[in-house]
C-alpha positions in Angstrom: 0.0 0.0 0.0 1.0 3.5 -0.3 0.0 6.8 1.5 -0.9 10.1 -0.2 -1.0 13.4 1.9 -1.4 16.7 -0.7 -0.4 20.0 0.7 -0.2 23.4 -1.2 -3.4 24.6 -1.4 -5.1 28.0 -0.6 -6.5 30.8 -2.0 -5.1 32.8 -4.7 -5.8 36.0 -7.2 -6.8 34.9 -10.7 -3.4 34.9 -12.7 -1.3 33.4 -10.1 0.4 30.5 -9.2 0.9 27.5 -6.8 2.8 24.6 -6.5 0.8 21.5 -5.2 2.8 18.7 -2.9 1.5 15.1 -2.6 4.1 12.9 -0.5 4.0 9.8 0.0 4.7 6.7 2.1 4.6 3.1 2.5 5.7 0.8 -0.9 8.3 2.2 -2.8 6.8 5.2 -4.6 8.6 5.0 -8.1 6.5 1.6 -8.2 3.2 4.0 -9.0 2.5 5.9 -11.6 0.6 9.5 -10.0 -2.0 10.7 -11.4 -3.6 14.4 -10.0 -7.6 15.2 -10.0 -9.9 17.7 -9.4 -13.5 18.4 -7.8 -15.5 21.1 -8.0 -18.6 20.9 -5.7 -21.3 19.5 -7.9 -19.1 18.2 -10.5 -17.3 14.7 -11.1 -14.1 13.9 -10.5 -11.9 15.4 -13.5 -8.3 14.1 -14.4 -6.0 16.9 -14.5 -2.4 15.5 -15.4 -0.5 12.4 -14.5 2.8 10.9 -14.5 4.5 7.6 -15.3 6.7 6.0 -13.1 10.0 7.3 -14.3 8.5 10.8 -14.6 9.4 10.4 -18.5 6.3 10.4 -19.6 3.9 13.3 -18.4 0.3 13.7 -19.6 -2.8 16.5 -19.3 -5.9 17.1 -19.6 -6.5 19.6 -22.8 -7.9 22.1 -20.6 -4.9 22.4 -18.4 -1.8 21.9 -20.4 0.4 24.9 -20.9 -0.5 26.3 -17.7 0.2 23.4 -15.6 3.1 20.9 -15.1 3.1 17.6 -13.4 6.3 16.6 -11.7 7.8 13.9 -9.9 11.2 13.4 -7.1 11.3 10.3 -6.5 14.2 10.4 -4.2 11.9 12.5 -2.2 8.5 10.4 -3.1 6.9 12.8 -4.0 4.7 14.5 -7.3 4.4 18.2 -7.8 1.9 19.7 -9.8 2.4 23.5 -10.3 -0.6 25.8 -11.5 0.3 29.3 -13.3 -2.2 31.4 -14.4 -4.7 30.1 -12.4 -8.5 31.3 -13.5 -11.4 31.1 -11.4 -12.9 27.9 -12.9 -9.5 25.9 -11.6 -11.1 26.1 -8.0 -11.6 23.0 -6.5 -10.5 19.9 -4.1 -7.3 18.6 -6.0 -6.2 14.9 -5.1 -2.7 13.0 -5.9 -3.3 9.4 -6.4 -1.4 6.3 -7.8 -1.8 3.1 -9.6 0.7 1.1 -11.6 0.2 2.9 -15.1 -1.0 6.5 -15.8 -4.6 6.8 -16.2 -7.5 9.3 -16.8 -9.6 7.9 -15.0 -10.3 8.0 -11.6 -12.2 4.9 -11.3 -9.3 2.7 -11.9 -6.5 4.6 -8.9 -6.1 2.3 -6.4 -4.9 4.4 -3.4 -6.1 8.3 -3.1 -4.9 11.4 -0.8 -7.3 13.1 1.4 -7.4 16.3 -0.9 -6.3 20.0 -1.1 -8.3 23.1 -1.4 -7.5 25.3 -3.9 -9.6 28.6 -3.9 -9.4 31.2 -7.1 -10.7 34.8 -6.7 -11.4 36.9 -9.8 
C-alpha cells in the first residue's frame, strides 16, 4: 500500500500560481505511476495531469496543459503539480493518487490522498 497526503493549497488571485505537494509513504513510490484530480462541488471527478513511473512520460488534460506541469522526485516520493495562471474555474479539491500505469480515469486509482483546497478569486 501507499500513502498520499497533498499539501499546497489556498486561495489565490486569478493569474497566479501555486505549486501543489503530494508525499508519499509506505511501498516504494517510483513503483506508481501518479496521477492528479480535481473536484468542484457538484461536479465529477476530473483528471487533471498524471505521471508515469520514471517521470518520462507526463500527460494532461487539454484544458490544463500549458498552464500546468506535473512533476515527480522520486528520491523524495513525492509529485508536484504547479498551476500558473490560475482562472477562477481551476477552484476545486485537488487529489494526488497512484496506480501502476498513468490513467484518466479516476475509477481505476487504487490508493487516493485526502485532498487539497484550492480557492481562485477573480
Amino acid at each position: 500500500q501507499v500513502q498520499l497526503v497533498e499539501s499546497g493549497g489556498g486561495l489565490v488571485q486569478a493569474g497566479g500560481s501555486l505549486r501543489l505537494s503530494c508525499a508519499a509513504s509506505g511501498r516504494t513510490f517510483s513503483s506508481y505511476a501518479m496521477g492528479w484530480f480535481r473536484q468542484a462541488p457538484g461536479k465529477e471527478r476530473q483528471f487533471v495531469a498524471g505521471i508515469s513511473r520514471s517521470g518520462v512520460g507526463t500527460y494532461y488534460s487539454d484544458s490544463m496543459k500549458g498552464r500546468f506541469t506535473i512533476s515527480r522526485d522520486n528520491a523524495k516520493n513525492t509529485v508536484y503539480l504547479q498551476m500558473n495562471n490560475l482562472k477562477p474555474e481551476d477552484a476545486a479539491v485537488y487529489y494526488c493518487a497512484a496506480r501502476l500505469l498513468v490513467s484518466q480515469y479516476a475509477s481505476q486509482y487504487s490508493y487516493w490522498g485526502q485532498g487539497t483546497q484550492v480557492t481562485v478569486s477573480s
